[in-house]
C-alpha positions as CSV (number, residue, x, y, z in Angstrom):
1,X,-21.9,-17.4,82.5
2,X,-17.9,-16.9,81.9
3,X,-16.3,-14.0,83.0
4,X,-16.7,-11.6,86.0
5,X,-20.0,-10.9,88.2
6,X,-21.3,-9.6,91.2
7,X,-24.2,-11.7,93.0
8,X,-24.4,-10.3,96.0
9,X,-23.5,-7.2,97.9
10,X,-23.5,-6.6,102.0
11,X,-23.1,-3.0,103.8
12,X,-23.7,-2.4,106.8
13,X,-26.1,-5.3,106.9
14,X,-28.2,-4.3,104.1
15,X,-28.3,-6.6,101.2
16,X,-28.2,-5.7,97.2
17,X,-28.7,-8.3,94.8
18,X,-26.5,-7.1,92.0
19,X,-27.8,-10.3,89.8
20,X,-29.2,-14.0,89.9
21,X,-27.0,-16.9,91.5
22,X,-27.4,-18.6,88.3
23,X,-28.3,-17.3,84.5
24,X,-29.0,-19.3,81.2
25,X,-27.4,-17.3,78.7
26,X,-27.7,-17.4,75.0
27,X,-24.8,-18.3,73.1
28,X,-25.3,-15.6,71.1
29,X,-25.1,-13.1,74.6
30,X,-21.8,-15.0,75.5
31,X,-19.2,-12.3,75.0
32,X,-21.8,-9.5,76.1
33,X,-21.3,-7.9,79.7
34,X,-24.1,-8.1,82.5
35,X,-25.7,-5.1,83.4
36,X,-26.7,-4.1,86.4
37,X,-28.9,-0.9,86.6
38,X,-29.6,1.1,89.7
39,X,-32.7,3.6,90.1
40,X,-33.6,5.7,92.7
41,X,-34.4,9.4,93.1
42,X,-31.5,11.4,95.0
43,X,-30.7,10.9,98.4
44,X,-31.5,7.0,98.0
45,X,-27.6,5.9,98.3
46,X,-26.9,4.9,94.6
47,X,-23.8,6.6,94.2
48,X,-22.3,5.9,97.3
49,X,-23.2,1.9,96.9
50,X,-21.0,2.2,93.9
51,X,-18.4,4.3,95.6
52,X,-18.2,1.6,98.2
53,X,-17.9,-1.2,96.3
54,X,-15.2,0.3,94.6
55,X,-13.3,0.4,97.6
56,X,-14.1,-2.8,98.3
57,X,-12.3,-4.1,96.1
58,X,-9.9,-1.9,95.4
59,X,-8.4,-2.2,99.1
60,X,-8.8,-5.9,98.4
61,X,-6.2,-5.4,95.5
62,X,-4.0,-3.3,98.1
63,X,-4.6,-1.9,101.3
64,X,-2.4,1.1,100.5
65,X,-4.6,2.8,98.4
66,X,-8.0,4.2,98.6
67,X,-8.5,7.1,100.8
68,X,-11.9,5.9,102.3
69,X,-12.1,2.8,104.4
70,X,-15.3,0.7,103.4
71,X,-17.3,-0.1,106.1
72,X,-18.4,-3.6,107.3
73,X,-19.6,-5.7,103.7
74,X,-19.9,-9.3,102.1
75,X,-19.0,-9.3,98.6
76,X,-20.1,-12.9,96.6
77,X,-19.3,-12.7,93.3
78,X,-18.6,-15.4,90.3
79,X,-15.5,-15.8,88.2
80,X,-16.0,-18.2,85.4
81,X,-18.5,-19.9,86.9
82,X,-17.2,-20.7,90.2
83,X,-18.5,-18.6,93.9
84,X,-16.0,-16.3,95.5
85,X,-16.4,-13.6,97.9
86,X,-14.7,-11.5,100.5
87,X,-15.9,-9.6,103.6
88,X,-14.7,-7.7,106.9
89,X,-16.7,-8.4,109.8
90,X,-16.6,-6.3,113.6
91,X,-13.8,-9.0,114.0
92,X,-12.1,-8.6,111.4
93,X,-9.1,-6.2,111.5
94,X,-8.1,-6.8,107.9
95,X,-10.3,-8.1,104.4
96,X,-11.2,-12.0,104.4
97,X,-10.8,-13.0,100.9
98,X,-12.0,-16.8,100.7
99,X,-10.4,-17.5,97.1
100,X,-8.5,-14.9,96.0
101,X,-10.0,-13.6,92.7
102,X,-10.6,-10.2,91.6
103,X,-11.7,-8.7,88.6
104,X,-8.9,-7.8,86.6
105,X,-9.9,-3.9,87.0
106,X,-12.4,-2.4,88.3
107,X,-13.6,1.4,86.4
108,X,-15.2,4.3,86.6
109,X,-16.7,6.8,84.0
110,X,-18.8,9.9,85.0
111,X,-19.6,12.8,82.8
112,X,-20.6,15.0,85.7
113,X,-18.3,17.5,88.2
114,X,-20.5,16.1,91.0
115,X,-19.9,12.3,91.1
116,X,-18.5,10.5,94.2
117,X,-16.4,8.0,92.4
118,X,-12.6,8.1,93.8
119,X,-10.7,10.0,91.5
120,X,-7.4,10.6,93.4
121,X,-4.6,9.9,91.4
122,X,-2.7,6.8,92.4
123,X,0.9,6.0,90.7
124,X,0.8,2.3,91.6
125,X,-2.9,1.7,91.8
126,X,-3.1,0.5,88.2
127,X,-6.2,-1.7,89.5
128,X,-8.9,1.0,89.4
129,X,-9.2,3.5,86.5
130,X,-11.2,6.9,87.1
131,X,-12.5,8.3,83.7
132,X,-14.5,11.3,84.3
133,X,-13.7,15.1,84.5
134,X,-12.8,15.4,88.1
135,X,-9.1,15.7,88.9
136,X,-6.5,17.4,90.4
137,X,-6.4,20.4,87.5
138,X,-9.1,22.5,86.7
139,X,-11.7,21.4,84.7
140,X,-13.4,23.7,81.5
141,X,-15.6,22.8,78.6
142,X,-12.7,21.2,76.1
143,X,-11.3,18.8,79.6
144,X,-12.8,16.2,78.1
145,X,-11.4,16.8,74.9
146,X,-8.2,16.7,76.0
147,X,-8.6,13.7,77.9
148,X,-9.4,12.5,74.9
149,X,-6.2,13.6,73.0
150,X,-3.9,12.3,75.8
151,X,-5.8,8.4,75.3
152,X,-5.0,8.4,71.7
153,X,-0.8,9.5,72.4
154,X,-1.4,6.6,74.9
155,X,-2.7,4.2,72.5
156,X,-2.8,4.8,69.1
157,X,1.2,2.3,69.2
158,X,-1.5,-0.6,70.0
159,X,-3.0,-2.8,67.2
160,X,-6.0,-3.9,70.1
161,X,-6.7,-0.3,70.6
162,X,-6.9,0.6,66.8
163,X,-9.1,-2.2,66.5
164,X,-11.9,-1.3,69.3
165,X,-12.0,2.7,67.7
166,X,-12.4,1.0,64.3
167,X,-15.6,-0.7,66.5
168,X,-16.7,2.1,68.3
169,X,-16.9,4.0,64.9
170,X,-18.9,1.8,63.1
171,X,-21.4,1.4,66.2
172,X,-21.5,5.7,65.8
173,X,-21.7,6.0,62.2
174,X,-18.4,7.0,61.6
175,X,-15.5,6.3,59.9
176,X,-12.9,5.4,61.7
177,X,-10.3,8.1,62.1
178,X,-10.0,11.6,62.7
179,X,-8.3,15.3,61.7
180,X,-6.0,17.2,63.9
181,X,-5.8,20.8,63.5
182,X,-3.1,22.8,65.6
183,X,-2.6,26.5,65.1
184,X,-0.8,29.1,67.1
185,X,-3.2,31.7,68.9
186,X,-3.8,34.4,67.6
187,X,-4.0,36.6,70.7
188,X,-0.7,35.9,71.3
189,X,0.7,36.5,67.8
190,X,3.9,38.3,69.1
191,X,5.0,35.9,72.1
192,X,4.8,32.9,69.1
193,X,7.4,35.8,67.4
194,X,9.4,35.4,70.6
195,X,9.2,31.9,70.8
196,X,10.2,31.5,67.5
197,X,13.4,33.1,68.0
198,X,14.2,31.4,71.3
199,X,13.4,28.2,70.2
200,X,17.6,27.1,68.5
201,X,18.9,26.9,72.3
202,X,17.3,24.7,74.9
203,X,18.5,27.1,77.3
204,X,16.9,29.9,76.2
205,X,13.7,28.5,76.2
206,X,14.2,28.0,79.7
207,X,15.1,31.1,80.5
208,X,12.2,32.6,77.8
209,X,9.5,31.0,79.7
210,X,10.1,31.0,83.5
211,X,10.4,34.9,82.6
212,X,6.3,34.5,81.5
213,X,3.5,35.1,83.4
214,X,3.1,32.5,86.8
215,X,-0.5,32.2,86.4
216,X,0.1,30.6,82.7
217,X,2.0,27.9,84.7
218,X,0.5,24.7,86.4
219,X,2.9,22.4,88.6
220,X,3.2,19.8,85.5
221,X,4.6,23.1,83.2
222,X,6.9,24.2,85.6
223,X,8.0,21.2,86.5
224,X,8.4,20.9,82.7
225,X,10.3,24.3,82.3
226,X,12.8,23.5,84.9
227,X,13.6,20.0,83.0
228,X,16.6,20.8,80.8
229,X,16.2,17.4,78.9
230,X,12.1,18.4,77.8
231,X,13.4,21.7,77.3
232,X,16.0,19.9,74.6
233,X,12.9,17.9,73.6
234,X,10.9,21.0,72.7
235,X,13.1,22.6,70.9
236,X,13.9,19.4,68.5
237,X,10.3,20.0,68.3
238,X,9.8,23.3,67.3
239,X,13.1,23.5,64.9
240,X,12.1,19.9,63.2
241,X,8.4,20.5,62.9
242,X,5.7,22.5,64.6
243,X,7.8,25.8,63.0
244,X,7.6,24.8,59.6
245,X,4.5,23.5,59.4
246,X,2.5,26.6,60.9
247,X,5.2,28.8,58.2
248,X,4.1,26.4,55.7
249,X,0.5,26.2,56.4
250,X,-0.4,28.4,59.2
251,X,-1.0,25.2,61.1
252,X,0.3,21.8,62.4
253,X,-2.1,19.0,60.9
254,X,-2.7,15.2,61.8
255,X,-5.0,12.5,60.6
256,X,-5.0,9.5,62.7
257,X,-6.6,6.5,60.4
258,X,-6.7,3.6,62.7
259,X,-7.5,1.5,59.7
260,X,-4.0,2.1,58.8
261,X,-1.0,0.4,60.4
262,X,1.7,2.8,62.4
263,X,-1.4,5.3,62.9
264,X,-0.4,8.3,64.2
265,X,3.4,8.0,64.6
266,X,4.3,11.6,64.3
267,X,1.1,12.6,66.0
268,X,3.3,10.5,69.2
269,X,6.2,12.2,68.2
270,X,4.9,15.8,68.7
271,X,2.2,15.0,71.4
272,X,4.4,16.4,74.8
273,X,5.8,19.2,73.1
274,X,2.4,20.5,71.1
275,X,0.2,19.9,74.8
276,X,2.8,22.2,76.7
277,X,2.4,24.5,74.0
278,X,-1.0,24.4,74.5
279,X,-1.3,24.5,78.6
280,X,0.4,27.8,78.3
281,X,-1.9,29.6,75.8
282,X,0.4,29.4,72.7
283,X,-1.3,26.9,70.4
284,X,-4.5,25.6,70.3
285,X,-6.5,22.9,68.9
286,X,-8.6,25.1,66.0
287,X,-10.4,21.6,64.5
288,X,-11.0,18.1,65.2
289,X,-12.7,16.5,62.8
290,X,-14.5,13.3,61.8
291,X,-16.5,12.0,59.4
292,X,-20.0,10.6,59.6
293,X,-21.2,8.3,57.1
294,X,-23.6,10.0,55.0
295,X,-22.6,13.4,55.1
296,X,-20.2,14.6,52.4
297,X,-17.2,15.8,54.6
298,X,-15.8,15.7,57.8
299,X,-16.9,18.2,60.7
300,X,-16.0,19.7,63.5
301,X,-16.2,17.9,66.5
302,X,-17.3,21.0,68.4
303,X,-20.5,20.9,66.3
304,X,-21.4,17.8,67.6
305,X,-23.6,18.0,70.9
306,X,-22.6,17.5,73.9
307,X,-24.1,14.6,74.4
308,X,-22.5,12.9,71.1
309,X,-19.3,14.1,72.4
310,X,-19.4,12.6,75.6
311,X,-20.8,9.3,74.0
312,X,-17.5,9.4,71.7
313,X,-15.0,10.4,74.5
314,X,-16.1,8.2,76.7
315,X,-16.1,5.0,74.5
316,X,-12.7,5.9,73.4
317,X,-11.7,6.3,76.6
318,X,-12.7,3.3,77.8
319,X,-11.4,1.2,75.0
320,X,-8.1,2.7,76.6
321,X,-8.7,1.5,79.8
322,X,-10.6,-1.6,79.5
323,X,-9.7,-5.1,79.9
324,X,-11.8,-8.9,79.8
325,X,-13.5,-9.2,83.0
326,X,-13.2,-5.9,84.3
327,X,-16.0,-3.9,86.7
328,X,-17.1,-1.1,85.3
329,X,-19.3,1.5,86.8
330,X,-21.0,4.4,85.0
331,X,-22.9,7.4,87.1
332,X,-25.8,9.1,85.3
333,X,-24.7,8.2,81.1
334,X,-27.7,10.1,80.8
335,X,-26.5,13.9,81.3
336,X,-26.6,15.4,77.9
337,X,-27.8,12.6,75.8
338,X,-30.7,13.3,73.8
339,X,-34.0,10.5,74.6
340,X,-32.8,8.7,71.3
341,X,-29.3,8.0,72.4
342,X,-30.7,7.1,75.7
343,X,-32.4,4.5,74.2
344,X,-29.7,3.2,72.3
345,X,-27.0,3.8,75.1
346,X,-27.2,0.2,76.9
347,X,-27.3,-1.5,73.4
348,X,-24.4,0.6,71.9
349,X,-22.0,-0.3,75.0
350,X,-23.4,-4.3,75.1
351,X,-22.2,-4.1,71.3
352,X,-19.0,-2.2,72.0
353,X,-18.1,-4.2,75.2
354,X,-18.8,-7.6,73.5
355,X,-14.6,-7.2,71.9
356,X,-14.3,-7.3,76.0
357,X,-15.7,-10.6,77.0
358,X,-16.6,-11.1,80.9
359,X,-17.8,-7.6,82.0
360,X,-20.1,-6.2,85.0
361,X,-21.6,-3.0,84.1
362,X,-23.1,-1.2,86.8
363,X,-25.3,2.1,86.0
364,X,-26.9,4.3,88.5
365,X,-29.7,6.7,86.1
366,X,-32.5,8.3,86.3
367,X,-33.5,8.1,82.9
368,X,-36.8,5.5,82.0
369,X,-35.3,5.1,78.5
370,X,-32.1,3.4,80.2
371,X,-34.7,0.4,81.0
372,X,-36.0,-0.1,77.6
373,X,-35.6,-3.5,76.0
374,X,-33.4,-5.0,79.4
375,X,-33.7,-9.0,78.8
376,X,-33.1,-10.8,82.5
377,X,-30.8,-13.3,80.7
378,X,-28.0,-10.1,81.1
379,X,-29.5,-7.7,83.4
380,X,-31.2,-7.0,86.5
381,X,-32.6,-3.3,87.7
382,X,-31.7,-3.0,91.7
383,X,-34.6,-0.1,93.1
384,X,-33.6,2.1,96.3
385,X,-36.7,3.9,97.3
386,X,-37.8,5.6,100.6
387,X,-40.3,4.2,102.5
388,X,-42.9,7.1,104.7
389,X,-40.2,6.9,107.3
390,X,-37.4,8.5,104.7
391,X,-35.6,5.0,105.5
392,X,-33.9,3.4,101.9
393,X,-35.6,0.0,100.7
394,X,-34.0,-2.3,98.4
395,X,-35.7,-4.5,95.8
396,X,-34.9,-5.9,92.6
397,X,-37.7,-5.2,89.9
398,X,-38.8,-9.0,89.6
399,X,-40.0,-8.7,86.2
400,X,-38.6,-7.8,82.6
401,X,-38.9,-4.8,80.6
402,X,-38.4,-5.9,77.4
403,X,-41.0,-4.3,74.8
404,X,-42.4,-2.5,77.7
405,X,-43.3,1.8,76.6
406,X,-41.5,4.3,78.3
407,X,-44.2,5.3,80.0
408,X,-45.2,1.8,81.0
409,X,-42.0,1.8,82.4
410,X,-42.4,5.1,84.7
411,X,-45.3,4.2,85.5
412,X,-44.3,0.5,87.2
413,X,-40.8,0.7,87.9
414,X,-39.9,4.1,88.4
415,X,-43.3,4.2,90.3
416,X,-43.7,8.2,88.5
417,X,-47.5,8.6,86.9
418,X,-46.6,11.6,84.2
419,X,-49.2,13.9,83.1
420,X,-52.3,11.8,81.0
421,X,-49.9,8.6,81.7
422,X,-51.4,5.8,80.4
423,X,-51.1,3.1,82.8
424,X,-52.2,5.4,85.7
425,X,-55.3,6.4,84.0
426,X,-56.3,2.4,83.3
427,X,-55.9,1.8,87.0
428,X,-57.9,4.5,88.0
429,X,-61.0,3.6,85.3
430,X,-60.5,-0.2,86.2
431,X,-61.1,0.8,90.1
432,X,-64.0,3.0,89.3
433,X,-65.7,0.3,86.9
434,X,-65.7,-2.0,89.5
435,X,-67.2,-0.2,91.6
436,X,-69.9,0.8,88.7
437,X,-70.4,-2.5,88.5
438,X,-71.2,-3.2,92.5
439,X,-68.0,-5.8,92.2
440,X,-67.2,-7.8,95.1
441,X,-63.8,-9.1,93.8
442,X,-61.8,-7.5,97.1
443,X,-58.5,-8.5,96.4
444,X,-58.9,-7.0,92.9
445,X,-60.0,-3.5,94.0
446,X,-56.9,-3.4,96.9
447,X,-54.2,-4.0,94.4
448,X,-55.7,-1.1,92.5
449,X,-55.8,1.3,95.6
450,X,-52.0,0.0,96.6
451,X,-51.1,0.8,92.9
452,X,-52.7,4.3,92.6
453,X,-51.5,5.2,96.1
454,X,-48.2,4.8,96.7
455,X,-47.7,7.9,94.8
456,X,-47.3,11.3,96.1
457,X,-51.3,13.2,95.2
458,X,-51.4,16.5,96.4
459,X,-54.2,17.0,98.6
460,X,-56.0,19.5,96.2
461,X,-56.2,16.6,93.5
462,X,-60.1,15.9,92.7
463,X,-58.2,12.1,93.0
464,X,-58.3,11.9,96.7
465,X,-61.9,11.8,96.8
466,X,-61.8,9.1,94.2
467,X,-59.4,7.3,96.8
468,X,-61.9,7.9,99.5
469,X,-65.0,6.5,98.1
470,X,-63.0,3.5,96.9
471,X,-61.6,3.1,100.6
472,X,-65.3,3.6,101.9
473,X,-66.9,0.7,99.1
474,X,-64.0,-1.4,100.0
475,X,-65.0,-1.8,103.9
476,X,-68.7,-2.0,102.9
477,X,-67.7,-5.6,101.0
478,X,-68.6,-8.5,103.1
């Protein structure tokens, strides 16, 4: 299999196999990533696996970044093909990298305020790439928004870029571009007045805002207020074109159509000036719209759910970010996705990911609907589960899931009977048949006991006495 892969990972002397040694892949899976999914209930170590292996390798890249020193691992992983690793043993003062190969970045994407992926921001670690909505500013419902807005100002200049949203949109049901909508708040009608009339000298602005409110003001803004040449900047700005489009219009309006060459040109233009604007409370995105295919005009993005909207950030994001053979690592895609887009999450970033030949996708979820349809020819599900002495166990889930219910998966791999589930039911009427029918197939009636009992059964369920009697005709067999 080309591209980048982890086998096998090492900490602290506990082993996870991350995928097989060798895989037959079909030629039509070539250009697809491998995924890797972890399950687990909390406490079991899946985020801070991933968090370590990020450090890993990022202090692999260069031991100057990273806040957190890994502790004691083995890392094999294949590159085109061929075995590499690297590891730090008691001896070891410093990494042993055998070969010399990396991926050529590794990621991270989280949608929640509680993930332990590094997110410190690192001028010259251009390795490792935090997408989520932790960071050194504040974060509020439209963050992720404006994360977005800052990746297309980053990217919309590059042909590659305009090419995955074009990619993304048709995998969404969208077409491929969307409406900007920029107006001045309304709150703050007579400071715009102010601003207005300040805005011919870059000087005056200067003066204009450091005499505003400090609370208005993060570090980047004042830092901005204090720079004569951005003040010289904004006001170009305001004179040539954020002025006379709200007089005109009442608002500043963009549509970036990345099926269209030199999209989003004066968008770039505008972008520094319109965002500091923004960070102190006098404009504000009103709209930003797209259009789904089959509906007769384009909507509001903060219709959407949240879960659409975090599906649409994040892949646009990540087509930002991401390069061929890069490690990617995704915490819980889950949180606010609805069960259908569950299901169709693993398939939608397969199909998205395939423009990005040679990726490792790792996902730590909770979610049965993540497993759905996994083929072993590009995945493998890694288990953590606590044993009756609250100590983690790792295995891989030795079988495929493809085809296999939802419930039929909670039921075996996730090892959770649900109300009336199906599977847990059969068990229970296969064990009592047999005993019905006075069997004496031993081995038969212990795999169903093992099966019905490593669940938790509170000791008021009517099933324990099942369990008993079973126990009781199972010592009586000669």
């Amino acid at each position: 299999m080309s591209g980048f892969r982890i086998t096998n990972v090492t900490i602290k002397g506990q082993l996870y196999h991350f995928s097989p040694d060798q895989i037959e892949v079909d030629p039509n899976e070539q250009d697809r990533p491998y995924l890797t999914l972890i399950i687990g209930s909390n406490a079991t170590g899946k985020s801070s696996l991933m968090r370590d292996v990020i450090n890993i390798f990022r202090r692999n890249y260069s031991s100057n970044v990273g806040r957190e020193r890994p502790p004691l691992f083995n890392v094999d992983f294949s590159m085109n093909g061929k075995v590499h690793s690297i590891s730090q043993s008691e001896k070891d003062s410093v990494f042993r990298d055998s070969n010399g190969q990396m991926p050529s970045q590794v990621i991270s994407l989280s949608n929640s305020l509680f993930d332990k992926f590094p997110s410190e921001a690192q001028s010259d670690d251009k390795f490792y790439q935090y997408i989520g909505i932790r960071s050194n500013t504040p974060a509020h419902s439209r963050t992720p928004i404006y994360e977005l807005l800052d990746t297309l100002n980053e990217n919309t200049s590059k042909q590659r870029f305009s090419e995955k949203v074009v990619h993304i949109a048709k995998i969404l049901g969208m077409n491929p571009f969307f409406e900007l909508f920029i107006e001045p708040v309304k709150s703050n009608q007579s400071r715009w007045e102010q601003l207005v009339e300040q805005s011919k000298n870059p000087e005056s602005l200067k003066n204009f805002f450091i005499g505003q409110k400090e609370e208005t003001k993060s570090a980047k803004v004042k830092n901005q207020i204090n720079d004569l040449g951005f003040m010289e900047y904004l006001a170009n700005a305001l004179k040539n074109s954020i002025i006379p489009a709200i007089q005109s219009s009442g608002n500043i309006y963009y549509k970036l159509d990345f099926e269209k060459k030199n999209v989003g040109e004066k968008f770039r233009d505008a972008y520094d000036p319109i965002s500091f604007l923004r960070r102190i409370n006098y404009v504000r995105y009103s709209e930003i719209k797209v259009q789904k295919k089959g509906l007769p005009n384009p909507i509001n993005i903060w219709d959407f759910s949240s879960g659409e909207i975090s599906l649409l950030i994040n892949l646009v994001r990540l087509a930002g970010e991401v390069r061929p053979n890069s490690l990617i690592f995704i915490d819980e895609p889950e949180l606010s996705l609805h069960p259908n887009w569950q299901m169709k999450y693993v398939e939608t970033l397969r199909e998205f990911l395939k423009q990005v030949p040679g990726c490792h996708v790792v996902i730590a979820t909770h979610s049965h609907f993540m497993v759905t349809d996994l083929k072993p020819s590009w995945s493998s599900i890694l288990a953590l589960r606590k044993n009756e002495f609250y100590e983690v166990e790792v295995e891989n889930i030795p079988y495929s899931t493809f085809g296999w219910s939802p419930e039929n998966i909670l039921y075996n791999v996730f090892e959770l009977p649900t109300v009336r589930n199906h599977y847990f039911e059969m068990d229970i009427r296969n064990l009592l048949s047999l005993i019905a029918e006075k069997s004496d197939d031993k081995e038969k009636i212990e795999d169903l006991l093992k099966s019905i009992t490593r669940f938790q059964i509170h000791e008021d369920d009517p099933l324990n006495l099942v369990i008993q009697q079973a126990e009781k005709y199972l010592k009586n067999i000669t």
